[in-house]
KEMI-253966 format. One line per field, with one value per residue (C-alpha): x, y, z; chain. Coordinates in pm, 1 decimal. Each point is the difference from the previous one (the first is absolute). Layout:
BEGIN
xx <- X ...
yy <- Y ...
zz <- Z ...
cadena <- A ...
***
This chain:
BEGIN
xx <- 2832.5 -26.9 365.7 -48.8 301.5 111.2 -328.9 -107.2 -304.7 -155.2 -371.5 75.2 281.1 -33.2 201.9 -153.6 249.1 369.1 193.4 -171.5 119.8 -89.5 -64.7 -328.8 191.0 -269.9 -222.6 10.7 -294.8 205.1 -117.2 13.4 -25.7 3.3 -205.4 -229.3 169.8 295.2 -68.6 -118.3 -301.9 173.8 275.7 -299.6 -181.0 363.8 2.3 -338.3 52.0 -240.3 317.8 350.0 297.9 201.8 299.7 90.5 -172.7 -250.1 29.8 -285.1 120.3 292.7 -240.8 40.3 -372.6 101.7 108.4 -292.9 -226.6 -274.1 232.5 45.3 -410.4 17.8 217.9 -100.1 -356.1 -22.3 -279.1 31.4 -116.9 -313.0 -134.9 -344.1 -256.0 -341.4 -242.7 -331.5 131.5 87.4 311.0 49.6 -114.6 292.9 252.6 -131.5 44.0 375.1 78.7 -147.9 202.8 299.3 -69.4 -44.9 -141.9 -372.7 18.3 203.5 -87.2 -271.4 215.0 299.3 -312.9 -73.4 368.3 20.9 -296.0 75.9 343.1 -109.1 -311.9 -215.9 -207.9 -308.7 -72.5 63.2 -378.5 9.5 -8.4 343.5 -181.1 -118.4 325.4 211.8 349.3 159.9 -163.9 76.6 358.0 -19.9 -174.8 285.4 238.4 -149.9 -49.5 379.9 -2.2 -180.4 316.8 207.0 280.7 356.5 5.3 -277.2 13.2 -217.6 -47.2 -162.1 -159.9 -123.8 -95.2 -362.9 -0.6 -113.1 263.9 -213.6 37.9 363.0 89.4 -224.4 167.6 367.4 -56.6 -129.7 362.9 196.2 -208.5 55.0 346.6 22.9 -140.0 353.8 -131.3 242.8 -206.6 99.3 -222.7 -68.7 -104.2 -5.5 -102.8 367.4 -75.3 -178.2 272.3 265.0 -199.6 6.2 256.1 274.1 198.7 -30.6 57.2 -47.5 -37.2 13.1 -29.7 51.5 280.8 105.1 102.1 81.1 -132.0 83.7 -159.6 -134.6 313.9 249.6 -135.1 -46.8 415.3 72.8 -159.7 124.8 264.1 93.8 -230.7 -254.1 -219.8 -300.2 -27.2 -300.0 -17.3 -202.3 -45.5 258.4 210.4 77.2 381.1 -63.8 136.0 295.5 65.9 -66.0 252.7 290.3 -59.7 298.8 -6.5 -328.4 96.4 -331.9 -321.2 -316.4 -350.2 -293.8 -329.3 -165.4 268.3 230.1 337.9 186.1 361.1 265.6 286.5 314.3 54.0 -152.4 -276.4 287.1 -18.0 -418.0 63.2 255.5 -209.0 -324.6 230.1 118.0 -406.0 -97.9 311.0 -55.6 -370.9 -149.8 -313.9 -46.7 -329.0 104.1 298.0 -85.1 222.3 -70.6 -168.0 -22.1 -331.0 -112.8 -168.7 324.3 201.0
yy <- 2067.9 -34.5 29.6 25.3 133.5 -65.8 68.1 -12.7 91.1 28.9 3.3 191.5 -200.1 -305.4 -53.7 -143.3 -12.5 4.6 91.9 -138.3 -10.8 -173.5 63.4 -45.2 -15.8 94.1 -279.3 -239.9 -135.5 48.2 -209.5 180.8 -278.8 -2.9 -128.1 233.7 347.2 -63.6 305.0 -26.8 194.0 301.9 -29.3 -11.6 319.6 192.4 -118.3 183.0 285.5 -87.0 8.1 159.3 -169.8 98.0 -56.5 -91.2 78.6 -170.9 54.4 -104.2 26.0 254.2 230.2 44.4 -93.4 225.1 296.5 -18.4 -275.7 207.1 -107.1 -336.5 -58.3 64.0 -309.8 -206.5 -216.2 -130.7 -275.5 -21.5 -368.9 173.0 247.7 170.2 -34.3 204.5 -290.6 182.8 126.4 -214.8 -173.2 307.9 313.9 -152.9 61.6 293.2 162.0 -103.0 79.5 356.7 18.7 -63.2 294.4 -232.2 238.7 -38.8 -85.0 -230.3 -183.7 -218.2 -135.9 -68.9 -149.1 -194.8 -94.4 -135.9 -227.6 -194.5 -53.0 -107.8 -178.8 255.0 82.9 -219.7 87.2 382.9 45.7 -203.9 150.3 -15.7 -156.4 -313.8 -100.8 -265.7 10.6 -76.4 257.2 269.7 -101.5 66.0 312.1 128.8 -51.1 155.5 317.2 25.4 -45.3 269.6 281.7 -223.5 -64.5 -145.2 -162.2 -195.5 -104.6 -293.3 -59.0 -335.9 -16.4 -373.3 33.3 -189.7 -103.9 -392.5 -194.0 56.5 412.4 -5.6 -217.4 314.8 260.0 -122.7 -11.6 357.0 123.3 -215.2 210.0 295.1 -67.1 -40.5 271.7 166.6 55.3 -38.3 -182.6 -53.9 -218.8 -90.9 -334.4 -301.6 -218.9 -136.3 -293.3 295.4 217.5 -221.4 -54.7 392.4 162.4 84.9 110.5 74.1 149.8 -176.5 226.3 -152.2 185.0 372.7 -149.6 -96.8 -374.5 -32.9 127.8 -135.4 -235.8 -316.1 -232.5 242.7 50.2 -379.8 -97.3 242.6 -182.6 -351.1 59.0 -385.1 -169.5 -271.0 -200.0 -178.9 -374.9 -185.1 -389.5 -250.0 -245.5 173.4 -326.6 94.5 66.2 212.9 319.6 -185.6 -172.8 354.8 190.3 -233.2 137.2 250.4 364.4 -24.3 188.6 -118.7 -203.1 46.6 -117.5 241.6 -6.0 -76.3 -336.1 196.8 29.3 346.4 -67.6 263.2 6.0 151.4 145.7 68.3 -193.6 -282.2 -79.4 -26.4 -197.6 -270.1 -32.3 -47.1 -276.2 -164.8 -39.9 -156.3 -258.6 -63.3 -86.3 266.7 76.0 391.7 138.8 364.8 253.1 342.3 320.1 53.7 367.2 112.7 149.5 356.7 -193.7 -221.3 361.4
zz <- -970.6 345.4 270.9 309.7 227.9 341.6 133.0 380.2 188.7 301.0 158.8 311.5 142.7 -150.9 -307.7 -271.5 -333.3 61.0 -269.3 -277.6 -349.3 -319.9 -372.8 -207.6 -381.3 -330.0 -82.8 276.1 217.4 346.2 298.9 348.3 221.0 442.7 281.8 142.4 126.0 -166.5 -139.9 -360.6 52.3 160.3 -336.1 -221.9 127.2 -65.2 -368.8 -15.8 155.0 314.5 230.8 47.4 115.1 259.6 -130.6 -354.1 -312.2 -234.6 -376.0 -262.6 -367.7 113.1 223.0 378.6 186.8 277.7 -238.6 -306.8 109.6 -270.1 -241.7 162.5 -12.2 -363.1 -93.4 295.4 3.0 385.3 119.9 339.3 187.2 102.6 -235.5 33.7 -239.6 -78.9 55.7 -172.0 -298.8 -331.7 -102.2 -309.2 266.0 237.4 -263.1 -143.1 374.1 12.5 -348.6 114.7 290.1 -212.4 -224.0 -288.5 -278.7 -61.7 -381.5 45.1 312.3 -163.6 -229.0 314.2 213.0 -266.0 -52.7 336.7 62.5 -333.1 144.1 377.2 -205.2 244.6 -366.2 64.4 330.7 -24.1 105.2 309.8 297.3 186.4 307.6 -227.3 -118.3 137.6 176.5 -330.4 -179.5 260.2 -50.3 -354.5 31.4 274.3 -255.9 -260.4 194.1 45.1 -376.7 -64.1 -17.8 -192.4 245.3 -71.5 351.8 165.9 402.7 45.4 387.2 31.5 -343.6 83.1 337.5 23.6 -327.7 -45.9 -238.5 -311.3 59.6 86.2 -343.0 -177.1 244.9 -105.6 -379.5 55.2 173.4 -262.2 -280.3 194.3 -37.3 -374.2 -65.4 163.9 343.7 324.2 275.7 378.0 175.4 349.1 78.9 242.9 -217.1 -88.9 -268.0 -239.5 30.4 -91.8 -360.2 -61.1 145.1 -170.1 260.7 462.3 281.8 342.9 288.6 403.0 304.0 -210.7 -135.1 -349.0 -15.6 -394.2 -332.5 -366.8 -167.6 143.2 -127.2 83.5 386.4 -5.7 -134.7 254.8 258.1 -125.3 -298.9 -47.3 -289.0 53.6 -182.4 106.6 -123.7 -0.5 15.7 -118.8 275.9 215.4 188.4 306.4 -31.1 -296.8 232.3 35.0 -345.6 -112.8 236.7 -139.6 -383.9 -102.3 74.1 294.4 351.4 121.3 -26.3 183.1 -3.9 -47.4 176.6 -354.8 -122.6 -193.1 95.3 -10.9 -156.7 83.3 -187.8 -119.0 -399.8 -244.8 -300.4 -56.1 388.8 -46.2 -287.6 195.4 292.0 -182.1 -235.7 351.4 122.7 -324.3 -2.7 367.7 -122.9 236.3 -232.1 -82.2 -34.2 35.4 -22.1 94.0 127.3 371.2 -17.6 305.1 -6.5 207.3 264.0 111.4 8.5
cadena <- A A A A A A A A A A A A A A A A A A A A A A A A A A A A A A A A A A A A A A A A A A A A A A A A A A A A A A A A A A A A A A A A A A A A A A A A A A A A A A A A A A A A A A A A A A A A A A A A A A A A A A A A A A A A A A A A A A A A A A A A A A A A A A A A A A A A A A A A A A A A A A A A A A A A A A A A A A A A A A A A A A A A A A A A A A A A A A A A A A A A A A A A A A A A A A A A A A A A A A A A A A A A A A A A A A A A A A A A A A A A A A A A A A A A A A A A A A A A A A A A A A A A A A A A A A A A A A A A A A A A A A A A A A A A A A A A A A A A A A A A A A A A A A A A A A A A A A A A A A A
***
């Protein structure tokens, strides 16, 4: 839905994106993920039509943002990290301005207005005044404005930013319903731990650059292809890193900050299953066997 190709840019001399390419397939929730100015902003505002590369193109379900970005705004619902909002007008008169700027027809756009706060749970406030509501609720009304139209694709910059704990669980359920319901999502975020429960898929961007894309366990056995297990002990003695190294199949043993040790080994389930069999008859006593994920944060 989304492919971006070998795209560069520049502000005045100073290059910002360098040769940046990636693919958003149909129906994922697609993390963009970099420290600030590693350019994720500047790729954002290309996907909706705000900015032109350089060099390189930008394609949104098959159509060229530099080429027909009308046709582009059509397909595309953007929510930028800081939107504007009317402050004196209500929660219903908000929407009912965007869905008029869309070109939504009149008899109809009561019943799409309507639509939309039921699914962003906007429906018992839509008399409040915009200024009233709280950071949550702004959220939700920022993303159903870019509801409004219908689109295939929705860019999410910072959809959680300021949100306390209780509004991001709310504000994640929302993007995994948005989801279901057959959108494509890409989503900007620092906030790692979230986007490793949603995301089906990433792109990690450093310095302009594009460091890896794919999903998170296929950048992670990139980054470490050997297996590993993490074994939890009941009591641990303190050669257990040692007793454990000398079971069959293990290239290395180490101790985690948290107890557990982190097993690396060599084949496949049958290996698991002999050094796991080798603990218990060494009477090492398990509490825990888990796959070592490697989780967005560590890569």
């Amino acid at each position: 839905m989304i492919r971006v190709e070998h795209v560069s840019h520049f502000f005045g001399a100073f290059q910002v994106l360098r040769d940046v390419t990636f693919r958003v397939p149909a129906g994922e929730i697609f993390g963009f993920i970099g420290p600030n100015g590693a350019g994720k902003t500047t790729t954002i505002r290309m996907m909706a039509t705000l900015l032109e590369p350089d060099d390189g193109r930008v394609l949104v379900s098959g159509i060229d943002v530099v080429d027909a970005p009308a046709e582009v705004r059509r397909v595309i619902g953007f929510m930028p990290d800081s939107f504007g909002v009317y402050d004196r007008i209500t929660v219903e008169e908000y929407l009912e301005f965007f869905a008029a700027a869309h070109g939504l027809p009149l008899a109809g756009r009561k019943k799409t207005i309507d639509a939309v706060m039921e699914l962003t749970e906007l429906g018992q406030i839509q008399g409040k005044l915009v200024q009233t509501l709280s950071k949550g609720m702004k959220q939700r009304l920022a993303i159903a404005r870019t509801l409004l139209h219908d689109p295939k694709v929705l860019v999410l910059d910072e959809p959680a930013n300021g949100l306390d704990p209780r509004a991001r669980i709310e504000m994640r359920e929302l993007i995994e319903e948005l989801r279901r319901l057959g959108k494509t999502i890409l989503l900007s975020s620092h906030i790692l731990t979230e986007l490793s429960d949603m995301c089906t898929s990433v792109a990690i961007l450093e310095k302009g650059r594009l460091v890896a894309s794919g999903t998170v366990d296929r950048i992670a056995q990139g980054l470490r292809p050997e297996r590993a297990v993490l074994i939890r002990l009941l009591a641990a003695p303190a050669d257990a890193e040692a007793r454990l190294r000398r079971a069959p199949d293990v290239n290395e043993v180490a101790r985690e900050p948290d107890g557990s040790f982190r097993v690396q080994y060599r084949g496949g389930d049958e290996a698991l299953a002999g050094i796991v069999e080798h603990a218990v008859a060494d009477k090492l006593r398990l509490l825990r066997v888990e796959p070592d994920q490697d989780d967005l944060e560590r890569i």
